[in-house]
Structures are given as structure tokens and as C-alpha cells.
C-alpha positions, -999 to +999 in steps of 0.1 A: +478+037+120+467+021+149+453+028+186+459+008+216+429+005+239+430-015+273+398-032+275+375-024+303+364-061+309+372-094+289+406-096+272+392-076+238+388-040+236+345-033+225+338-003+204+305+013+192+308+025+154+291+055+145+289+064+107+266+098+088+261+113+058+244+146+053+225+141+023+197+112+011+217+114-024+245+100-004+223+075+014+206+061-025+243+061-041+249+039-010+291+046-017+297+070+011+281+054+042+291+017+031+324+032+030+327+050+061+313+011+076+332-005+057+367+007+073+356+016+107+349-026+107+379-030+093+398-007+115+385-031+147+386-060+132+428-055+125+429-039+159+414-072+172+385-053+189+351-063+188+320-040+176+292-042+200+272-018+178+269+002+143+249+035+143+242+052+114+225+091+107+215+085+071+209+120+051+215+137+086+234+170+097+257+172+118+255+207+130+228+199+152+236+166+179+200+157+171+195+130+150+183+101+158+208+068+159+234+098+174+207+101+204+208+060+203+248+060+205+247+087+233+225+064+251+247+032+243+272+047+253+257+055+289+239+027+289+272+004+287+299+026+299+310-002+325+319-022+290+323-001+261+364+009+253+356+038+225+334+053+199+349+048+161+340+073+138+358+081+103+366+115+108+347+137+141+331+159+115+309+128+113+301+133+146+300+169+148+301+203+132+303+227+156+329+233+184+303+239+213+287+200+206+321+184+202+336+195+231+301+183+251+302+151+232+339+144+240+332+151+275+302+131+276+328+102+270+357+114+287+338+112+319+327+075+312+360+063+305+351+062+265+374+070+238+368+086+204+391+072+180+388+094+144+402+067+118+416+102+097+419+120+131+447+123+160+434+099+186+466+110+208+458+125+248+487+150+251+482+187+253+494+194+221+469+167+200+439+181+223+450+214+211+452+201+174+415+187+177+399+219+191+410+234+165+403+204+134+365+209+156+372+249+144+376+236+109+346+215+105+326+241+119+341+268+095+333+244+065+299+232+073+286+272+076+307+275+041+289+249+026+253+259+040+260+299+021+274+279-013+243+260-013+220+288+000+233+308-030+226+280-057+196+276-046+189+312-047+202+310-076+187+288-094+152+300-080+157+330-097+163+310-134+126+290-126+138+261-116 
């Protein structure tokens, strides 16, 4: 898979990387986020693009659009919108888990001229792939509320066995 981007300035094509995981377990097993890093770099680096930045939300959610190095790439991205090509993620439930904040997000760049490219995603601008990601946004959303009852109910669960 690859993505074309025309560079804004110079003759290479700059990204921003943004990589999350939801949980500190993830962040002390260290596989998850190194992974994520690991072939977003890659990704550019075959692409020939260079990475102006790396953000990273360790132990973060991402049904809410505050966390901390998300707020940082936000402001990159405004910041350096005359430079910056696109935003590299792994998958956009990385960046977001509810359809209201992806839509903002991806307008957010859309009006600077800043691409999200989803390594696992469609990265395509027709009406049929936008269609597709409103509705992959639909999805994440859907699973991250799944999750937070599954986990609400072990928890409840296991409260009620003493632990």
C-alpha cells in the first residue's frame, strides 16, 4: 500500500506521526506503542517522506480529543500547516473514537491542506471512501462504548467476589 503526497514545499513530502494506546499496561509491555511507531516510520521512510514529528498519548483514551501530545499535534499541525503534507496514524481509532471528534479533527486538517493517511485505513478522497470512513468512524465508536460496558461489568463483577 502506498499514498502519494505532493509536498507543500521542498521536493519531500513532511508528515507528523501520531501513535496511542489506551491502557499504562500497554505503555510497560512497551509492544503496542513501539509497534504502532515502528511502522508509521517505516511507512515514510519507504514513501521517501520525512517525519518532522512523533506524538505519542501513552495509556490515553481516545474517546475524548483531550489528551495531551493530541493537543501538541493539533497545535503542530496549525502551527506548521504552510509545511506539513499529512498526519500518519496506524488506524483513526488511534486518533479517535467517536464520530462527532473525527469528523472535527478531519476538518481541522482538511482546511489546512493536511492529510490523514490511516496505514490500515482508506486514505482515498472520492465520495465513496469518505462514505466508507464515516462509517469505519461509526465502528470505532460502536466498539469503544462495547468495551467500556465489558469492562464496567468485570469490574462490577469482580467487586462483588472482594477483589
Amino acid at each position: 500500500m502506498s499514498t502519494q503526497l505532493e509536498p507543500k514545499l521542498g521536493t519531500k513530502p513532511k508528515v507528523a506521526v501520531y501513535a496511542r494506546v489506551s491502557t499504562m499496561d500497554q505503555v510497560d509491555t512497551g509492544h503496542s506503542l513501539q509497534v504502532q511507531e515502528s511502522k508509521m516510520l517505516d511507512y515514510a521512510s519507504r514513501n521517501g517522506w520525512d517525519v518532522l514529528e512523533i506524538f505519542r498519548d501513552e495509556g490515553r483514551s481516545a474517546r475524548s480529543i483531550n489528551r495531551p501530545s493530541f493537543e501538541a499535534l493539533l497545535d503542530f499541525c496549525d502551527d506548521r500547516s504552510e509545511l506539513l503534507d499529512a498526519v500518519l496514524v496506524q488506524d483513526t481509532s488511534r486518533l479517535c473514537r467517536n464520530v462527532q471528534d473525527h469528523l472535527e479533527v478531519k476538518a481541522f486538517l482538511r482546511k489546512r491542506e493536511i492529510k490523514l493517511i490511516s496505514l490500515e485505513g482508506n486514505n482515498d478522497d472520492t465520495d465513496e471512501a469518505q462514505f466508507l470512513d464515516l462509517i469505519i468512524a461509526g465502528v470505532n465508536e460502536l466498539e469503544s462504548k462495547r468495551t467500556s460496558r465489558k469492562t464496567k461489568r468485570i469490574m462490577i463483577s469482580m467487586f462483588e467476589e472482594g477483589f
